[in-house]
C-alpha positions in Angstrom: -4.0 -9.4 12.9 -4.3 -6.1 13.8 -1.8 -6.3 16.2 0.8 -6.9 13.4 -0.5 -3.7 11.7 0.2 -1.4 14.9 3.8 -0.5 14.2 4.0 -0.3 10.6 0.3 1.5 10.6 2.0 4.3 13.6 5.0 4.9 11.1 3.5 5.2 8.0 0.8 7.6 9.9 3.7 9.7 10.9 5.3 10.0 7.8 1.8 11.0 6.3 1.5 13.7 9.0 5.1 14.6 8.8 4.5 15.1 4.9 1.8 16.9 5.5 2.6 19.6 8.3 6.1 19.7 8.5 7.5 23.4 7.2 4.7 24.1 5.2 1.3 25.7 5.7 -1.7 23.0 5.4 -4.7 23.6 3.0 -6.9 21.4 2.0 -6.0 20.8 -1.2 -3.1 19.9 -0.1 -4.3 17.5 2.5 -6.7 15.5 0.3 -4.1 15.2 -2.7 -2.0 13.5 0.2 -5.1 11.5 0.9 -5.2 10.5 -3.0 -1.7 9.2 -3.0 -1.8 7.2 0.3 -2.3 4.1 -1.1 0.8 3.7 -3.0 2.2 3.7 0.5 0.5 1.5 1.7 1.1 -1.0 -0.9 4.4 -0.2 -1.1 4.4 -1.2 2.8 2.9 -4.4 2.1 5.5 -5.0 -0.3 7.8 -4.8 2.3 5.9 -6.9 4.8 5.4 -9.9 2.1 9.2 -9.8 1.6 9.8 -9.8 5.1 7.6 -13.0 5.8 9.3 -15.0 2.8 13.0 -14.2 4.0 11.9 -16.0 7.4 10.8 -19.0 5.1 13.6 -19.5 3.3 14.9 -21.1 6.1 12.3 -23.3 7.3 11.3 -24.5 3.7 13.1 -25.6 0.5 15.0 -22.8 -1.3 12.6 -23.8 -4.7 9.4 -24.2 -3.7 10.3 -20.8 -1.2 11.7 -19.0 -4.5 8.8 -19.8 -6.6 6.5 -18.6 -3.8 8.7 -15.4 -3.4 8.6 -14.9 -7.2 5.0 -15.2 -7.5 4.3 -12.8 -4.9 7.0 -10.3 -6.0 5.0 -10.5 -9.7 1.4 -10.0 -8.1 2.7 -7.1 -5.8 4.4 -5.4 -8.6 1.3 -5.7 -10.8 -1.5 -4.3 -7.6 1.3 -1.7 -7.0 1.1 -0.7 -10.4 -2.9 -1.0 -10.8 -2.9 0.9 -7.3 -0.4 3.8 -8.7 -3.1 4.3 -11.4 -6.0 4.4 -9.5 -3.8 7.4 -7.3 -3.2 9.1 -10.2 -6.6 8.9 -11.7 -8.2 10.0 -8.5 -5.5 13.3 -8.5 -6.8 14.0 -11.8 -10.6 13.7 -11.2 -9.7 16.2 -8.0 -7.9 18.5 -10.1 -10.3 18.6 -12.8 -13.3 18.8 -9.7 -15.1 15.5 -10.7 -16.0 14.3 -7.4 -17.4 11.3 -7.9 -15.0 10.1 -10.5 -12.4 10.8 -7.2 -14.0 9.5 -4.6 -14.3 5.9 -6.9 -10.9 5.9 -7.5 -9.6 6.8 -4.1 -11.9 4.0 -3.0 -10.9 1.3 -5.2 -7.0 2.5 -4.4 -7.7 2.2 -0.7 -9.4 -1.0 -1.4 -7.0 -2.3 -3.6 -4.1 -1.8 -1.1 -6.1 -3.2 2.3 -6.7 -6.0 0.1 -2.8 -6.5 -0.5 -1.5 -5.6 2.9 -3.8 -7.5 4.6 -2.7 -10.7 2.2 0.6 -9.7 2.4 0.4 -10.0 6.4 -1.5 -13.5 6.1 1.0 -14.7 3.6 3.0 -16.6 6.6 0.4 -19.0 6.9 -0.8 -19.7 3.3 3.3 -20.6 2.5 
């Protein structure tokens, strides 16, 4: 499984660096308010990876019980995208208003959140 991470996990490290570095001048603020809002990316990626696998199903399966499948998922990554968005945005705001703990639980459950997904996303091919 980690092998199918590689790829996608190099690109969406380069676009965080790129983000990051690229014509601007880094401080640290800066950097961990990009840490905050790295999960959206993430589950936005595993979005992507879920609707990649169910594409290659459609052909090998029946076009209902393939659509229902492609539905469901499309509903439960919408709603942990969304859940994930607001534990970004909660964690930005505990860092802005310097409530560290309040951040570092929300950054956690986002990161968690969004393993979680990806990961499922990734195994989806052999649940369907």
């Amino acid at each position: 499984m980690l092998a199918d991470l590689a790829f996608p996990g190099t690109v969406m490290l380069l676009k965080f660096v790129s983000k990051i570095l690229i014509e601007q001048e880094v401080k640290a603020v800066d950097f961990f308010k990009a840490l905050l809002s790295f999960p959206i990316d993430i589950a936005f990626l595993s979005l992507s990876f879920g609707s990649a696998v169910l594409l290659s199903i459609l052909g090998r399966s029946s076009v209902a019980a393939a659509g229902k499948t492609l539905l469901a998922f499309v509903l439960a990554c919408l709603i942990f995208s969304l859940i994930t968005i607001m534990f970004c945005r909660k964690s930005d705001r505990a860092f802005t208003n310097e409530r560290n703990i309040a951040t570092i639980v929300f950054a956690c459950l986002g990161y968690l959140l969004s393993t979680f997904v990806l990961l499922g996303s990734i195994a989806l091919g052999a649940f369907v």
